[in-house]
Structure formats: structure tokens, C-alpha cells
KOLFI-789583 format. One record per residue (C-alpha): y, z, x; residue number from 1; residue in one letter. Coordinates in Angstrom, 3 decimals. Last residue first. Layout:
! residues N
Y | Z | X | NUM | A
...
***
This chain:
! residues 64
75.086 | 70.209 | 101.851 | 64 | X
77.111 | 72.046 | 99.675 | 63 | X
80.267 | 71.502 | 97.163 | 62 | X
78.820 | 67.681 | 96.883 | 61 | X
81.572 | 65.040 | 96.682 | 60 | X
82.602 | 63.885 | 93.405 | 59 | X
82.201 | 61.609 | 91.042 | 58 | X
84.797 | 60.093 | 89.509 | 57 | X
88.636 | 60.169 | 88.884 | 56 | X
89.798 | 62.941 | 91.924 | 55 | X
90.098 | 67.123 | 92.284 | 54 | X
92.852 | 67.770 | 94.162 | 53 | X
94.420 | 70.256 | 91.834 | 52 | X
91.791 | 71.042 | 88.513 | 51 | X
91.592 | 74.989 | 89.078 | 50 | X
95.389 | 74.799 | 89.608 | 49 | X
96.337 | 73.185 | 86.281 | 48 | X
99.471 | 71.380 | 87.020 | 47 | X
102.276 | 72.031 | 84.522 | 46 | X
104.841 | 72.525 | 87.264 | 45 | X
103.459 | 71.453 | 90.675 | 44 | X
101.002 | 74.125 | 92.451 | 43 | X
102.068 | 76.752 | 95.234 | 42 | X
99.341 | 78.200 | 97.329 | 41 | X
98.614 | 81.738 | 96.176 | 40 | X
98.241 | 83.888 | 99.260 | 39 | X
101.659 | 85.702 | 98.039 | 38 | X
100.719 | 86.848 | 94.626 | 37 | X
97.301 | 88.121 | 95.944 | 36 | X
99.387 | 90.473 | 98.172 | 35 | X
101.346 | 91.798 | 95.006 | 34 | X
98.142 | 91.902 | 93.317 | 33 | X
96.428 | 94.113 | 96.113 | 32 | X
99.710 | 96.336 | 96.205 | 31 | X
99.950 | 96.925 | 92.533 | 30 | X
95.734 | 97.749 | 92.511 | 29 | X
96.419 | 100.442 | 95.947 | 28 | X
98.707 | 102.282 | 93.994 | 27 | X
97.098 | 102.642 | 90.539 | 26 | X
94.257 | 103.659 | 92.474 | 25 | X
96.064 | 106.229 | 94.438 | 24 | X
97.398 | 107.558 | 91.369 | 23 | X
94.090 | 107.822 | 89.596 | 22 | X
93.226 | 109.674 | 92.524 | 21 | X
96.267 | 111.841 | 92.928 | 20 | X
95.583 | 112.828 | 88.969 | 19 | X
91.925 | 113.581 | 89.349 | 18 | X
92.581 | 115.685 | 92.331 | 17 | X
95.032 | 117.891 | 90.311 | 16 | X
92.054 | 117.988 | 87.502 | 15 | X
89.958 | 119.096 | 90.021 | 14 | X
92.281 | 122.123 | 91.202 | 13 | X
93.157 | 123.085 | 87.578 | 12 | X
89.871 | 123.361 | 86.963 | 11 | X
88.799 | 125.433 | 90.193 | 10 | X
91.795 | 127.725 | 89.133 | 9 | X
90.530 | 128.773 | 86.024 | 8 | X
92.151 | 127.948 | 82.681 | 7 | X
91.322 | 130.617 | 80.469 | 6 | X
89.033 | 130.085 | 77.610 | 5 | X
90.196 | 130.198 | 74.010 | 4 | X
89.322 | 133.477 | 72.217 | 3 | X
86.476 | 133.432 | 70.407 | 2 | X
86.188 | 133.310 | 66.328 | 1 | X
***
């Protein structure tokens, strides 16, 4: 049986910039839903947003 290997300092250094970038990640995904939270326009209580303003019939062409 081998010993286990060292940690080297080039590891340690990549997993460190593993971490921040996860973190950074994690920090730029909270602010893009808090942001995405706000450009919502608000909808009546119980109405279905993918269905507001749409009218009985048929309806007009999405594009021309």
C-alpha cells in the first residue's frame, strides 16, 4: 500500500478558484431572480398569467 498523496499547492489553488466561482454564480443567479421578481407585471388573484388578455375566439396573428 502507498502513502496518500500530498496536497500540492496548485490543487489547493484550483480548488480555491472553484469555490469563488461557484460562489459568484450562486451570487449573480439570487440577483437575476430578485430582478426578474420585480419586472413581473402584477396579475389578479387566481389569474393564470400565461392566459391574461387573451379573448373568447380567434385571435390575432402573433406575426405578420
Amino acid at each position: 500500500m502507498g502513502k496518500p498523496s500530498k496536497t500540492t499547492a496548485a490543487k489547493r489553488n484550483r480548488e480555491r478558484a472553484l469555490q469563488m466561482k461557484q460562489k459568484e454564480k450562486q451570487e449573480k443567479k439570487v440577483y437575476r431572480k430578485s430582478q426578474n421578481e420585480d419586472d413581473r407585471p402584477a396579475t389578479l388573484e387566481g389569474e393564470d398569467p400565461d392566459l391574461a388578455g387573451l379573448q373568447v375566439g380567434p385571435q390575432a396573428p402573433l406575426f405578420d
